[in-house]
N, C-alpha and C positions, 0 to 999 in steps of 0.2 A: 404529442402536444406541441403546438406551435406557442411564439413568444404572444400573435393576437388572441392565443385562449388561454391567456396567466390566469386572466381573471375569474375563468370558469373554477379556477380551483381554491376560490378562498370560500371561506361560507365554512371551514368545517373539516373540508375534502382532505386540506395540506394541513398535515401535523409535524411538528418536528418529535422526533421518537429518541426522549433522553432517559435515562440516562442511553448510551449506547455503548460499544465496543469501540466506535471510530467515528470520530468528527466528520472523516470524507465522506462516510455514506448518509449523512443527512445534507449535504450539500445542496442539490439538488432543491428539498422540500424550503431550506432555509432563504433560496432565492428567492420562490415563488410565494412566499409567506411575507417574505420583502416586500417583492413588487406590489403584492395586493395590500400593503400597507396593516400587514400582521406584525403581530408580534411574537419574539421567542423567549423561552426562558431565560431571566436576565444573570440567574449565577449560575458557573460552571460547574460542568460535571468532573471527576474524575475517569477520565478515560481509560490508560492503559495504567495497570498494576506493574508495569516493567520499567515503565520510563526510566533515565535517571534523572534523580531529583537535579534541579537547575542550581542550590546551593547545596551550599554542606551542612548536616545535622548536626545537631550541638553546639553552635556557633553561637554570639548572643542577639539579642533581638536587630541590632542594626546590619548585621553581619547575614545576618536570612532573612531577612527581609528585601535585600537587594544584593546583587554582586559587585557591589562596589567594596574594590580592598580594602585590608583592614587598615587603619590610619590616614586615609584619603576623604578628604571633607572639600567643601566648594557649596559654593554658594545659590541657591536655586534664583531661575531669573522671576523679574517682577512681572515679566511679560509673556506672551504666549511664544513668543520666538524669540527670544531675548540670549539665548544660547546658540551659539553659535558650535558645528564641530571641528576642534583643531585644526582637521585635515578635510580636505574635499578635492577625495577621488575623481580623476575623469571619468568621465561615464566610457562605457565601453565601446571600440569601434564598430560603429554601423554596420561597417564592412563584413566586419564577422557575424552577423544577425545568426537568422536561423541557422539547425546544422542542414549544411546543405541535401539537396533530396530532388530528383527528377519532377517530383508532380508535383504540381503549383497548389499552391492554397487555394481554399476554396473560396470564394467572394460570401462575404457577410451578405444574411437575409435576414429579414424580416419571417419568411417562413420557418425558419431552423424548428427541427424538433428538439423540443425538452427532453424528451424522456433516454434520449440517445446520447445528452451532455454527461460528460465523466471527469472528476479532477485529472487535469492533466498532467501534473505535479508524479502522479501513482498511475498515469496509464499511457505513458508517452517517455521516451529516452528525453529528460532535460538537462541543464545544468541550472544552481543557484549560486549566486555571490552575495555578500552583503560589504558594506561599507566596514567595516570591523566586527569586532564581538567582542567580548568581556574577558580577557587574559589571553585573546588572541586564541580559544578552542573552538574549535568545529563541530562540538555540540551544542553549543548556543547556535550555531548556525542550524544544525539538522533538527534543531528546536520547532521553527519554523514550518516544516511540516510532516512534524512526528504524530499527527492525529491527538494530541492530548493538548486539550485546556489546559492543562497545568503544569504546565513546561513553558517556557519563552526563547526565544531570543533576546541577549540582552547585550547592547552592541557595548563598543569600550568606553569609557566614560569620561566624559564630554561631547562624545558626538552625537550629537541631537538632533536640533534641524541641519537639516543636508545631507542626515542617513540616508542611506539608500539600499536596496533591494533589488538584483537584478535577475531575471531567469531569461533561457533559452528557449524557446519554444518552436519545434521542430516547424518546416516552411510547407508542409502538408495537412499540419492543423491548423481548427482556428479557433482562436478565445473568442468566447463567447460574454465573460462575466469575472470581474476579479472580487473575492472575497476574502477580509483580515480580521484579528480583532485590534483595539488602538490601545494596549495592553496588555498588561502580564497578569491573566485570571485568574487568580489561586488567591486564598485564604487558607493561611499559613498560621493555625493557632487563631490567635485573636487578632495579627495582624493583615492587612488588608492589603495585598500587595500590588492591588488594581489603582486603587484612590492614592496608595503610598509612592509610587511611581510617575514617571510623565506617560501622558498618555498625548493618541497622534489626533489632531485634530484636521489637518489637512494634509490630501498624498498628491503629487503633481505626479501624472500617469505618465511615459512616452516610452513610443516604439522605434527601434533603431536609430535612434538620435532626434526621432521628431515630438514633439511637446502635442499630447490628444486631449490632454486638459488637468484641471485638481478638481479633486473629490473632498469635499467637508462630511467628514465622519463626526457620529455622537457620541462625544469623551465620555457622556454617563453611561453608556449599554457596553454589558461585557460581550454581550452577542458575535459573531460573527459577520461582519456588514459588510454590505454588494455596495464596492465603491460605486457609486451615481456619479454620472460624467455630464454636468449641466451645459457645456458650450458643443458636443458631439453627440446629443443622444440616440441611439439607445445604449448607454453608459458605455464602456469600451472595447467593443466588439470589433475582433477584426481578425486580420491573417494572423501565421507566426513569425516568432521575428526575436528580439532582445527588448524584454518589457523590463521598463525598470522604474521603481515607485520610490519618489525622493520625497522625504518628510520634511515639509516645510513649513510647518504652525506644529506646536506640542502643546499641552497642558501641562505647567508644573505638579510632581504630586504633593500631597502633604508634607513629607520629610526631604528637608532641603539638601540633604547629604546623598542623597539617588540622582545623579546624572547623569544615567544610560536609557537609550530609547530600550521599550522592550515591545513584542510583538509575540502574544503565542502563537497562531496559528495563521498562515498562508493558505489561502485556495486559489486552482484557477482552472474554471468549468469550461469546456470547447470538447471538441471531437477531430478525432482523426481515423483516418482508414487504416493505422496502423497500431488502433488503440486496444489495449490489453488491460482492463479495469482491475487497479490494486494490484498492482504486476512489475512495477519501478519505483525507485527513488532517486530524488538528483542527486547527480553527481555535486557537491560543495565546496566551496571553497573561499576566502576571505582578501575584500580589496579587488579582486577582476573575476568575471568568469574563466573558467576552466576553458581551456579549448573543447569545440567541438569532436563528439567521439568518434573516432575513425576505426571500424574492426579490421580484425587483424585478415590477412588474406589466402583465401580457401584455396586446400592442395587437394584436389579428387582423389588424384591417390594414394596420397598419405592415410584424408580418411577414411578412404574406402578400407584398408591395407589395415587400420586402427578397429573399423567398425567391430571385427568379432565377440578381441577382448572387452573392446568400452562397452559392449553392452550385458556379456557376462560381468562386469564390474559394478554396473548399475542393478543390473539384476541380485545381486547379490548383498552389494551393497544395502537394498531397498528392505529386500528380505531381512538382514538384521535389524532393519530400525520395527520391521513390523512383530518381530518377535520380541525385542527391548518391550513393545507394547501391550503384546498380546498374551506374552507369557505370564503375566501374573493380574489378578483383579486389583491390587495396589504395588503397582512398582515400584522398588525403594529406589535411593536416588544415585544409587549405582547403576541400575538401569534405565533409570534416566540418561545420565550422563552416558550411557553407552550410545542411546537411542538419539541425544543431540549429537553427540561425535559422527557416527554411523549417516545423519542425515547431513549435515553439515558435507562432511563428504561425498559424498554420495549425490546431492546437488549440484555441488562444484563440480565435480568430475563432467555434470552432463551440461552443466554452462562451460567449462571450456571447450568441449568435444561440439557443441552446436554454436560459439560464438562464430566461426569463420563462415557459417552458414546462413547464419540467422543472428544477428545481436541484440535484435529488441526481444526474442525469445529468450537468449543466455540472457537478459537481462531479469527478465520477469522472475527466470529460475533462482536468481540473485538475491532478488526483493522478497523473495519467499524466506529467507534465513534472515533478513531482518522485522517478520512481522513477530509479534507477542502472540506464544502460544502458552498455555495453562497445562502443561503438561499431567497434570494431576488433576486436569478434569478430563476424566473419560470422554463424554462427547465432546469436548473442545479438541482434544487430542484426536479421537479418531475422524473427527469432518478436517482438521488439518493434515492429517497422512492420504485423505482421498485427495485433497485438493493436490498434494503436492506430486502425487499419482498424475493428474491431470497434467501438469505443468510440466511433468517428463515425459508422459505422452506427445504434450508440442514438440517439445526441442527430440526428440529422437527421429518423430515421425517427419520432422521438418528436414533428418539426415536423408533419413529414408528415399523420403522424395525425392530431394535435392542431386542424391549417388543416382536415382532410376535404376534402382539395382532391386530384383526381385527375391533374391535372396536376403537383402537388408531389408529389406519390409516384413518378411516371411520372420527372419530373427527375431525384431526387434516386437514386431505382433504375437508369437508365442510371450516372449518374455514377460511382456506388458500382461496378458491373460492370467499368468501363471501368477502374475504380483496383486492382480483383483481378488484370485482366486485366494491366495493368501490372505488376504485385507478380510475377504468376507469370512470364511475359515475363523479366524481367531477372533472377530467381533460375535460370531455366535459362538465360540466355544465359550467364552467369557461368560455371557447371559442364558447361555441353554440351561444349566442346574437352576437359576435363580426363576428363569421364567418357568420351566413347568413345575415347579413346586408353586409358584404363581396361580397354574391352574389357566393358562390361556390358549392351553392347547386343546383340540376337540376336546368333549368328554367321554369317558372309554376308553380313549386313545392310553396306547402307551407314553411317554415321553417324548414329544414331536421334535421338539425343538432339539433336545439332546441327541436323536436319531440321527437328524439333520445336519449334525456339526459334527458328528463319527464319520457320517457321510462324505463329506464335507474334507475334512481329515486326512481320509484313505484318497479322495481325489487330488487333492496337493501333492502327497508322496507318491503317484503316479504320474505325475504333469509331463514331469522330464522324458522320463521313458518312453509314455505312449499319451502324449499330449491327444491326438486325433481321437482315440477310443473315449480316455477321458472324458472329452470334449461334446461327444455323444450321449454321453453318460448325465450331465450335468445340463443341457438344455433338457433334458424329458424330465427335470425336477421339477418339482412345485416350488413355486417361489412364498417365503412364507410371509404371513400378514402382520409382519410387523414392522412400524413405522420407521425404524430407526437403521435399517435395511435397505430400503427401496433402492436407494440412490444405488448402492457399493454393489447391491445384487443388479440391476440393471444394467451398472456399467460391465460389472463383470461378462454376461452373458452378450452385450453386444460385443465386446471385446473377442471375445470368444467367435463371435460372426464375423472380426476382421482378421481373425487369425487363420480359420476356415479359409475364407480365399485370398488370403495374402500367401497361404502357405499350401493350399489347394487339396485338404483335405477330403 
């Protein structure tokens, strides 16, 4: 979809789909709902059940309703900028703009496809700063873009107008669209803590020290709003660079004892060719950006000389997190904690072995142990252990390549097979009793699925030994018709065709 066929998609077409799992993945519809002069739902949802809450429980009502310390009072202004903050940080050296990168940005078009924009925030190596935060922690910062409405950032109190927000955006992408809300959306009990707060009524936008314009935002919509840039339109599209958004009009809110800017949620939609969707977080920090990330520098031979174990350690590693899972139809939370230890490790291990290779890959591996999993929901659990399959598939097969060693490909492709093989294995053993007593299997049949997962079973505890034969064995299967399979059984058997001729079966 190009930006001249927005319009084809109101009428109907563009929904925004709440509640949801994550704010970022409705980004996208929430623009285009914008631009066509839609509307979205005005109170928020409850996004992540893991968040940490932005105040503390039990406190009394003026104490959570805002982060403002206990016995700290100030007077709210009569005016919409009538506060001023203490301190007003310089803004950041130009100089230091994007992190630096061989291939130039792409020049802003009017043709851009939609459907290809991704928060850059979660698909791109950045960093965030803000002007302070509220007892100086970096979880009011990582507030910002933790995917939940109901979390903020809440900066330190009295900086108001001349907060500020800065991110890095790599010099290979390009913003396309910046989206905030001008508030902290949560309703807390009876208390309102959107109305109860200031809210931003105008953002002055600029990139590397140059001024692209201000945005007037509507202080009443808890929405998420695509800053509108009226002296450059089409709103503030452009290369990468040091964007940094300074609040210079607020709304006082009701209770005159709240004087911190708050801000739940950040977006910022573009594309890059180096984009990895839902795969990073920024790097944070409070008062300046962080410097630009420099990885560490690749020894062929070290890792070459490293590969065997690190990949028996991954392998192995992966292997306990899938049996923490797979061993029982409810895992107590001893097996939980084994299964987060186990991945936790087992991650990191493969982000630091592919950072000197790859770091926006070791990165993504990274953002994977910060996303909110429900471990105690079976499907949530087991489409997160495929995913995280995938995401070691990158970073190994990025070694692979990287060494031209045919024998690291051959390794690292069995192993990989052997871990699908795994993943499918104990997703059917779980469900084989419960479905053919179901009755979904032919009728006559003996116990299809049960069969399947014996099968299944004796194939795993051969893998090691005589992976090839195995390997044979397990493409002449039938793959079976159940939904909830397709993906794990597909990848397995392709997996299985890159193991064949990486390993020349």
């Amino acid at each position: 979809m190009r930006r001249d066929e927005v319009g084809e998609a109101c009428g109907g077409h563009a929904k925004v789909r709440r509640p949801t799992p994550n704010v970022r993945h409705v980004a996208r519809v929430v623009w285009i709902l914008m631009a066509c002069g839609g509307e979205t739902a005005s109170a928020p949802s409850a996004i992540s059940n893991e968040s940490p809450p932005t105040q503390a429980a039990g406190t009394d009502e003026s104490t959570m309703a805002s982060p403002t310390s206990a016995g700290t009072t100030s007077t709210a202004s009569a005016s919409t900028t009538g506060t001023t903050s203490p301190t007003d940080p310089s803004p950041t050296d130009p100089t230091q703009g994007a992190t630096p990168d061989p291939t130039p940005a792409a020049a802003p078009t009017d043709e851009a496809d939609l459907d290809s924009l991704v928060d850059l925030l979660h698909s791109v190596r950045t960093e965030l700063a803000t002007s302070s935060a509220y007892q100086d922690r970096e979880t009011q910062v990582r507030a910002l873009v933790d995917g939940d409405l109901e979390t903020a950032w809440n900066s330190r109190t009295g900086d108001l107008q001349g907060a500020w927000i800065e991110v890095r955006i790599p010099a290979d992408a390009r913003v396309f669209s910046i989206h905030m809300t001008v508030g902290f959306t949560k309703l807390q009990g009876t208390t309102d803590l959107f109305t109860g707060n200031h809210r931003v009524a105008k953002v002055k936008v600029s990139r590397d020290g140059t001024e692209l314009g201000v945005a007037t935002l509507d202080v009443e919509s808890q929405r998420l709003q695509l800053l509108d840039n009226p002296d450059a339109p089409p709103d503030f599209d452009g290369p990468g660079g040091v964007y940094r958004l300074e609040l210079v009009e607020l709304r006082p809110g009701s209770n005159p004892r709240w004087q911190e800017a708050c801000i739940s949620e950040l977006q910022i939609l573009g594309s890059s060719p180096r984009a990895v969707e839902d795969s990073f977080t920024p790097t944070i920090a409070i008062g300046a950006l962080p410097p630009p990330y420099v990885p560490p520098p690749a020894n062929r031979e070290e890792i070459a000389r490293a590969h065997p174990q690190r990949v028996h350690a991954i392998d192995a590693g992966f292997a306990d997190v899938l049996l923490a899972l797979h061993s029982s139809a409810s895992p107590n939370e001893s097996d939980l904690e084994d299964l987060r230890s186990s991945r936790r490790t087992t991650l990191n291990r493969a982000a630091d072995f592919v950072e000197p290779v790859d770091a926006d890959v070791a990165a993504g591996l990274r953002a994977r142990l910060a996303r909110t999993v429900v471990w105690t929901n079976r499907s949530e659990a087991r489409t997160a252990l495929t995913d995280d399959l995938d995401a070691l598939a990158r970073a190994m097969e990025a070694v692979a390549t990287w060494l031209g060693d045919d024998a690291a490909r051959c390794r690292w492709a069995r192993a990989h097979a052997g871990l699908r093989l795994a993943h499918v294995e104990g997703v059917l053993s779980q469900d084989a009793e419960a479905l053919d007593d179901m009755d979904l299997g032919t009728p006559g049949d003996e116990p299809v699925y049960l069969d399947l997962a014996v099968e299944l079973s004796e194939a795993a505890q051969r893998w090691k030994n005589d992976s090839a034969g195995t390997a044979r064995r397990l493409e002449r299967l039938t793959k079976p018709a159940l939904p909830s399979i397709q993906r794990d059984w597909d990848a397995m058997i392709a997996q299985i065709g890159v193991a064949r001729a990486a390993c020349g079966w």
